[in-house]
MARTORFI-643100 format. One record per residue: x, y, z of N, C-alpha, C in turn; residue in three letters. Coordinates in nm, 3 decimals. Layout:
N
<site n_u="X" n_v="Y" n_w="Z" ca_u="X" ca_v="Y" ca_w="Z" c_u="X" c_v="Y" c_w="Z" type="ALA"/>
...
***
This chain:
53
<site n_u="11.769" n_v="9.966" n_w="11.772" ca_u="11.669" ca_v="9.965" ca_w="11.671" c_u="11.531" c_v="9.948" c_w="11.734" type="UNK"/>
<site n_u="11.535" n_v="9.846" n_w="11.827" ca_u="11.405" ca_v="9.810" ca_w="11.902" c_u="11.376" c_v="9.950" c_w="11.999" type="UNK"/>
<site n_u="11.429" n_v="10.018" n_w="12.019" ca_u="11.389" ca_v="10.208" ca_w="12.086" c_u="11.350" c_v="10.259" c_w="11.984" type="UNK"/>
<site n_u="11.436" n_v="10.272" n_w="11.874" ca_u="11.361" ca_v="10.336" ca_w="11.765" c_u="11.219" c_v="10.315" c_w="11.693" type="UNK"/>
<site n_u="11.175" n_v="10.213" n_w="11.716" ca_u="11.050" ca_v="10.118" ca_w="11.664" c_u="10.926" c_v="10.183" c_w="11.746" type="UNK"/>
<site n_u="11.016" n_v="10.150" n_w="11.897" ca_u="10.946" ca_v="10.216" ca_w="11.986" c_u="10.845" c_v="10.314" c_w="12.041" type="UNK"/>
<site n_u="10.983" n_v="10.459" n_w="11.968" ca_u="11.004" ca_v="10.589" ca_w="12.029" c_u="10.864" c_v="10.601" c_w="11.857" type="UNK"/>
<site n_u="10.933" n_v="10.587" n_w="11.753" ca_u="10.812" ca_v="10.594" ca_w="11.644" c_u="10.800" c_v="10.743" c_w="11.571" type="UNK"/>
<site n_u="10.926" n_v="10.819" n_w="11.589" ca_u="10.945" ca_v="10.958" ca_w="11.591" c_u="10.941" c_v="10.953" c_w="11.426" type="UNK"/>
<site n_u="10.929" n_v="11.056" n_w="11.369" ca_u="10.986" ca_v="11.077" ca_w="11.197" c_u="11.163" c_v="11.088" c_w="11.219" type="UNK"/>
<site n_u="11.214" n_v="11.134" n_w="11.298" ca_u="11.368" ca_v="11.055" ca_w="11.332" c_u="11.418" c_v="10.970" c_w="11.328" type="UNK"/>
<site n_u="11.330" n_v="10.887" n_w="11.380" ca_u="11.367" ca_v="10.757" ca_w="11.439" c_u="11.346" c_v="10.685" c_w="11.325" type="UNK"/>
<site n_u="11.261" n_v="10.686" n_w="11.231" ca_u="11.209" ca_v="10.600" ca_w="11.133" c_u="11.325" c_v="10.676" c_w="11.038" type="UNK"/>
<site n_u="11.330" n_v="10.801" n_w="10.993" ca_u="11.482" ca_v="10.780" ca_w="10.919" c_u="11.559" c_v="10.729" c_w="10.960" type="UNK"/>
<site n_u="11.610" n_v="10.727" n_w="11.059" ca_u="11.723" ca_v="10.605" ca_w="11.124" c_u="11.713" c_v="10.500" c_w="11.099" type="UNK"/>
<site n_u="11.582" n_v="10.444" n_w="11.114" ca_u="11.574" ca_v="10.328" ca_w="11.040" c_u="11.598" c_v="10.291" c_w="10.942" type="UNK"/>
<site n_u="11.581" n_v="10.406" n_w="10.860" ca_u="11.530" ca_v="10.405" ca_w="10.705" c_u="11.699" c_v="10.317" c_w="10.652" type="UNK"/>
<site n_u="11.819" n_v="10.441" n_w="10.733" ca_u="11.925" ca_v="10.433" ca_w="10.690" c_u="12.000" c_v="10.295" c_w="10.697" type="UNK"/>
<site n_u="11.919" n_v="10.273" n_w="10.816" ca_u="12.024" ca_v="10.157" ca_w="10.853" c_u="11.969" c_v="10.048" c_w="10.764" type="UNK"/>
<site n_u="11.851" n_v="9.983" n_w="10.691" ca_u="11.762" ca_v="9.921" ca_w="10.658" c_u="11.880" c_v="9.953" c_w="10.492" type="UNK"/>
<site n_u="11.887" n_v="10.061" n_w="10.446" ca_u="11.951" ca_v="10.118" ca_w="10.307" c_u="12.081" c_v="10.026" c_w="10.311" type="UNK"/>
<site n_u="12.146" n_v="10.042" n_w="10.437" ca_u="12.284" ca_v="9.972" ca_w="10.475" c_u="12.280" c_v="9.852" c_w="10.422" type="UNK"/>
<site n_u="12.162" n_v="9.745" n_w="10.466" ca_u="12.174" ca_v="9.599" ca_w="10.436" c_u="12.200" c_v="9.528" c_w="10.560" type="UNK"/>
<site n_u="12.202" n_v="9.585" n_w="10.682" ca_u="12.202" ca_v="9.528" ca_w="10.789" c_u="12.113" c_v="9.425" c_w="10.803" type="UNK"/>
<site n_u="12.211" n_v="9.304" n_w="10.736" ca_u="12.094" ca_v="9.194" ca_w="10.774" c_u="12.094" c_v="9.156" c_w="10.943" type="UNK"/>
<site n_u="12.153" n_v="9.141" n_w="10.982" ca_u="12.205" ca_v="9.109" ca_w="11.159" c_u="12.108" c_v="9.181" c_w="11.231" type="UNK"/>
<site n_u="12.105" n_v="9.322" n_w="11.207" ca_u="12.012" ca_v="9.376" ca_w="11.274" c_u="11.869" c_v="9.376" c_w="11.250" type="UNK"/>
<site n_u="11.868" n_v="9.364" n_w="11.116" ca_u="11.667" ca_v="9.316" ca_w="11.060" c_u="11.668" c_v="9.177" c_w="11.183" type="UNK"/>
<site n_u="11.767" n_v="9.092" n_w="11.113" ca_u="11.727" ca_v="8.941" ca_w="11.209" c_u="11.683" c_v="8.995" c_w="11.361" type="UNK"/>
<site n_u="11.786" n_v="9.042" n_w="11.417" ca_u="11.747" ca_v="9.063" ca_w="11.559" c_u="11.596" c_v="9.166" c_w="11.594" type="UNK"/>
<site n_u="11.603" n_v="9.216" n_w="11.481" ca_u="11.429" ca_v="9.293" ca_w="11.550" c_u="11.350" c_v="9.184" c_w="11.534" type="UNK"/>
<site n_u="11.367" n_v="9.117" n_w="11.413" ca_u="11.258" ca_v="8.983" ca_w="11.333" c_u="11.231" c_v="8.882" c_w="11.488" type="UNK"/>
<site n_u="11.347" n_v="8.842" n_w="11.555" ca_u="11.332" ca_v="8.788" ca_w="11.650" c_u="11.222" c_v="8.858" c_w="11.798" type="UNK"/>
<site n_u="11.236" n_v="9.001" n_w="11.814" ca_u="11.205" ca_v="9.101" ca_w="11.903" c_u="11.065" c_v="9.160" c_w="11.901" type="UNK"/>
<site n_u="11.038" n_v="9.153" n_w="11.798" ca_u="10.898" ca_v="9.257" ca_w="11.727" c_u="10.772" c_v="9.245" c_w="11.765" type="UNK"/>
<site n_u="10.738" n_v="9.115" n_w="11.790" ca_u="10.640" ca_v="9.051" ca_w="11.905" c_u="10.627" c_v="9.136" c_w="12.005" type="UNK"/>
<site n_u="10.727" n_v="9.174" n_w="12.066" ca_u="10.732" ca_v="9.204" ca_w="12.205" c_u="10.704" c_v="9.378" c_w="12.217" type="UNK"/>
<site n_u="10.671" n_v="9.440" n_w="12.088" ca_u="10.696" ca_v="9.601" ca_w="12.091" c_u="10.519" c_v="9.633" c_w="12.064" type="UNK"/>
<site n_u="10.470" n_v="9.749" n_w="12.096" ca_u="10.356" ca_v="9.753" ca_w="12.089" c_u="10.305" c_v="9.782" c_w="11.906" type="UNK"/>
<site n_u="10.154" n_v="9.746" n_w="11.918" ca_u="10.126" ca_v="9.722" ca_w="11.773" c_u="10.187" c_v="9.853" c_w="11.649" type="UNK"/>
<site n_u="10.201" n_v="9.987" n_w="11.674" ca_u="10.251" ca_v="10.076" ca_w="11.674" c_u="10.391" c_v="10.079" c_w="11.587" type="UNK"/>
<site n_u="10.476" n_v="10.031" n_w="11.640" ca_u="10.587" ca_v="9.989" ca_w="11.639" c_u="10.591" c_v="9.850" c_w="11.521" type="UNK"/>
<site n_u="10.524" n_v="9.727" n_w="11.550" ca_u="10.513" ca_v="9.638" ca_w="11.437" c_u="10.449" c_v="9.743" c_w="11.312" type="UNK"/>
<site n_u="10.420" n_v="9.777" n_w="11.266" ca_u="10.318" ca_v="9.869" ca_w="11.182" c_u="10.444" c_v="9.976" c_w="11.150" type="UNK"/>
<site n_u="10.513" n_v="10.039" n_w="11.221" ca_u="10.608" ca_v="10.130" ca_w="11.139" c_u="10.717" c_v="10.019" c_w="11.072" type="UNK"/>
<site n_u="10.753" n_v="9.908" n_w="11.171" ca_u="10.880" ca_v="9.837" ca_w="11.098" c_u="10.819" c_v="9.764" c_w="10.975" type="UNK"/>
<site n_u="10.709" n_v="9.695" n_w="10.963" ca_u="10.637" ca_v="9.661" ca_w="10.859" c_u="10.656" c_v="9.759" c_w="10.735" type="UNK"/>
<site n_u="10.597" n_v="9.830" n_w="10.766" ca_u="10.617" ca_v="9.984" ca_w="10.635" c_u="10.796" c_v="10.005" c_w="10.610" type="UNK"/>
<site n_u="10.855" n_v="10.009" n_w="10.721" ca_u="10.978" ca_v="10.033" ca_w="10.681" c_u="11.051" c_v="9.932" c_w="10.580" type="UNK"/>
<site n_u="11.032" n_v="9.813" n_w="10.633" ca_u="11.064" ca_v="9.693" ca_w="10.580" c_u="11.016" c_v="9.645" c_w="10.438" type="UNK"/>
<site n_u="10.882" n_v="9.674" n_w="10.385" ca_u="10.830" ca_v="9.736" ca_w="10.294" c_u="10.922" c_v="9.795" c_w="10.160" type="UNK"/>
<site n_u="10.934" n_v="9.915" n_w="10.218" ca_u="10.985" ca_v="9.994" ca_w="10.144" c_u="11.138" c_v="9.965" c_w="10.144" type="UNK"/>
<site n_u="11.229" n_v="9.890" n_w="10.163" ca_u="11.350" ca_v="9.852" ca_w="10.131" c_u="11.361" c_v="9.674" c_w="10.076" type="UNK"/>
***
């Protein structure tokens, strides 16, 4: 997930989208922990993603 945040593609952010649809709480937690560390870019798409689910 943290590549996908990354990479910042319109791919990648559906991927997100999906997995986010799933309810993957485990994996929200683990970016929640990570997200700091990704460039501002990346906080700013998961924000929006996160957002919208």
């Amino acid at each position: 997930m943290l590549l996908k945040l990354f990479a910042g593609g319109p791919q990648d952010a559906w991927d997100i989208e999906q997995v986010l649809a799933g309810g993957a709480t485990d994996v929200v937690n683990d970016v929640e922990v990570h997200i700091d560390e990704l460039p501002s870019a990346a906080r700013e798409l998961w924000a929006r993603l996160r957002a919208s689910h």
